[in-house]
C-alpha positions as CSV (number, residue, x, y, z in Angstrom):
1,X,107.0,120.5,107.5
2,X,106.3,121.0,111.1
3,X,106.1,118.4,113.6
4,X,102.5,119.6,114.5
5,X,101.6,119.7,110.8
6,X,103.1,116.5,110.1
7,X,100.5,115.3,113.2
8,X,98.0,116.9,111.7
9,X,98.2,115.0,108.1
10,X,98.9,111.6,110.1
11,X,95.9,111.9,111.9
12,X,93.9,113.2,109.4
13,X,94.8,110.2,106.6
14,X,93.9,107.9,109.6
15,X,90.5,108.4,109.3
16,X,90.5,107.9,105.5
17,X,90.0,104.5,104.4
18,X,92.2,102.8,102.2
19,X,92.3,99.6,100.3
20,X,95.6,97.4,100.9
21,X,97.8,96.2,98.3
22,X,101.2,94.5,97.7
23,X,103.2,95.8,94.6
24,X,105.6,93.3,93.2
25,X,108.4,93.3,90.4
26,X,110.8,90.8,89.7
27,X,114.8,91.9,90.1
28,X,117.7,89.7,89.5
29,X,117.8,87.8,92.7
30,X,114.6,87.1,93.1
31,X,110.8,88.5,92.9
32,X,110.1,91.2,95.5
33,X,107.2,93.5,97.3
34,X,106.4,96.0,99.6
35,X,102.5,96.4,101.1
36,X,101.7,100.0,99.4
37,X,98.6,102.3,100.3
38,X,99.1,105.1,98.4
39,X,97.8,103.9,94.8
40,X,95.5,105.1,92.7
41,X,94.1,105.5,89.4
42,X,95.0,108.3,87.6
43,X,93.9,108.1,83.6
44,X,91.7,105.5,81.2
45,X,94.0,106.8,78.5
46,X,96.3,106.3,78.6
47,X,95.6,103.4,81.4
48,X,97.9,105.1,83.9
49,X,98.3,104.4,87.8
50,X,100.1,105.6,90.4
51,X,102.2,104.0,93.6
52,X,104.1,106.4,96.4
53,X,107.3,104.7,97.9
54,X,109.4,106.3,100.8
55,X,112.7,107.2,99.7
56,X,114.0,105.4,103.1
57,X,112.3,101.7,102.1
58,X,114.5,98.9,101.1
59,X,112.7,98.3,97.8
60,X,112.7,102.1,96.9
61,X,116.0,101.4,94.5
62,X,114.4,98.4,93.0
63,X,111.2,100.0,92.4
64,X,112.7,102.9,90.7
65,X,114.8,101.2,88.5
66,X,112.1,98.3,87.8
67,X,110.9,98.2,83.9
68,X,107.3,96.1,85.1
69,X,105.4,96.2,88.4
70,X,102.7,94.6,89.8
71,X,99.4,96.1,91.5
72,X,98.0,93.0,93.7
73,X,94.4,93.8,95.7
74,X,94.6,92.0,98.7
75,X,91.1,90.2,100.6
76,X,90.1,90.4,103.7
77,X,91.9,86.7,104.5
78,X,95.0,88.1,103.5
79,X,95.9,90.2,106.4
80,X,99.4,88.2,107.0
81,X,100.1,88.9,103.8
82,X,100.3,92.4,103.9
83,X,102.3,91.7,107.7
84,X,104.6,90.0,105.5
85,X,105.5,92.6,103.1
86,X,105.0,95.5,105.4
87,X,108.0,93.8,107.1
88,X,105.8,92.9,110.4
89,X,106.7,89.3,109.7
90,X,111.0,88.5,109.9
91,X,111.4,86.4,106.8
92,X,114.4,86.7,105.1
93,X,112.4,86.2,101.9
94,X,109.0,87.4,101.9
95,X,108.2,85.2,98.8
96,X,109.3,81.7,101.2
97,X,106.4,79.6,101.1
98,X,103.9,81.7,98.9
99,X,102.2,81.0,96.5
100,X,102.0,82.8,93.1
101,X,102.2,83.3,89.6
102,X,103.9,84.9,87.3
103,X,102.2,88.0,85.4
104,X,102.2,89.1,81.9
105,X,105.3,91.7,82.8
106,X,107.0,89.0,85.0
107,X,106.1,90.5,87.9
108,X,104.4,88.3,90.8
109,X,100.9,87.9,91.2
110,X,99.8,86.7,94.7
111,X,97.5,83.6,94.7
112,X,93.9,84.4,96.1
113,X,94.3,88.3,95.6
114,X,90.8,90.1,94.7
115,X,92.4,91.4,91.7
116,X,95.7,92.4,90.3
117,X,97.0,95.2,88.0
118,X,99.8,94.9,85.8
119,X,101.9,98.4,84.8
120,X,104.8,98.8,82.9
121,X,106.8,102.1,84.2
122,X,105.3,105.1,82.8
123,X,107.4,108.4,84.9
124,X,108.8,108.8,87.7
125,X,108.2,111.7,89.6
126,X,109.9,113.1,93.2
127,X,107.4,113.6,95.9
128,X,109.2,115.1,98.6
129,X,110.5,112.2,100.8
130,X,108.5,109.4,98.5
131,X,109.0,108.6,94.7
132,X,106.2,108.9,92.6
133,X,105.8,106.3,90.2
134,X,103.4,105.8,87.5
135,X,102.6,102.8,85.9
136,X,100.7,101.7,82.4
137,X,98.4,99.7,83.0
138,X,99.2,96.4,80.5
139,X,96.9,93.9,82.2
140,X,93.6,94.5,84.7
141,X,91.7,91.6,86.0
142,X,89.4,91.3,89.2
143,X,90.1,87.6,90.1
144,X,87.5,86.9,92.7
145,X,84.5,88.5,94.7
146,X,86.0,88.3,98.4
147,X,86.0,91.5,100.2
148,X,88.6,93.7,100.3
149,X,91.4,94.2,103.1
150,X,91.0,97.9,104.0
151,X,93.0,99.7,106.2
152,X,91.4,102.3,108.6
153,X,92.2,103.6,112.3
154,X,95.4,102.2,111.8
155,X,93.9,98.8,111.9
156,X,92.6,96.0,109.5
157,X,88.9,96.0,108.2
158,X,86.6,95.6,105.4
159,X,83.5,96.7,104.2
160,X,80.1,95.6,104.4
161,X,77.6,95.5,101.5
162,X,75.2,98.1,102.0
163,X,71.4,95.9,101.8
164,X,69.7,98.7,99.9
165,X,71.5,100.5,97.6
166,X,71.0,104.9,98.3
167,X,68.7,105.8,95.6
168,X,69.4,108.6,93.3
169,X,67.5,111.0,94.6
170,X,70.4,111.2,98.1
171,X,72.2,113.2,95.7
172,X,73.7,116.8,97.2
173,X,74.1,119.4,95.1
């Protein structure tokens, strides 16, 4: 891809909103994570979603070869803790001094997260410098109503409620 085209995508993904999470997996020294924007959904059945990680992160082999991963939602008061695992933060463990639990697949779940999906590897798929992975979905639970961390501009945000719901009728066809 050309420079100018890879300016182009970067530019245009920054004005597309995105929620932040922090996919975790236990290996066998230790739990680990990596703050993760591309996810999404991708079926209700099977329950199937979908991370991207960049073939040149540190936790790309252990994400690849992991047999459960962990989808955590992050709130709006959790802003160091995506620092943390987007490596903003030098911690030689990114797991000293937090607090979580341990998920139905083993993997971590991060205390005060909005809600947390886990997955057991589905595929994975290459995706030109990333990996592709899909995940089934074995456990889906919102955990609290905080707002979520969002990622836009390349800066932290949330959203705002709006007071009165768009009634039908704004529909475009």
């Amino acid at each position: 891809m050309s420079g100018e085209l890879q300016n182009g995508l970067k530019q245009a993904m920054r004005v597309y909103p995105q929620g932040v999470t922090v996919v975790t997996t236990t290996a066998a020294d230790g739990p680990k994570g990596i703050t993760v924007s591309s996810f999404t959904s991708v079926s209700l059945d099977p329950p199937l979603v979908l991370i991207s990680i960049a073939h040149d992160s540190a936790l790309h082999p252990v994400l690849r070869a992991a047999k459960h991963f962990a989808v955590n939602f992050l709130a709006d008061d959790q802003k160091s803790v995506s620092d943390r695992f987007a490596g903003r933060v030098e911690l030689r463990d990114r797991f000293d001094g937090l607090k979580y639990k341990t998920g139905r697949g083993g993997s971590p779940v991060i205390n005060g997260v909005r809600a947390v999906i886990e997955c057991r590897m589905w595929k994975a798929y290459n995706g030109g410098d990333h990996s592709i992975l899909v995940g089934e979905v074995i456990e889906a639970k919102a955990l609290n109503s905080k707002r979520p961390l969002v990622y836009y501009a390349q800066q932290y945000t949330t959203t705002e409620p709006a007071e009165f719901p768009a009634p039908p009728s704004d529909i475009v066809w």
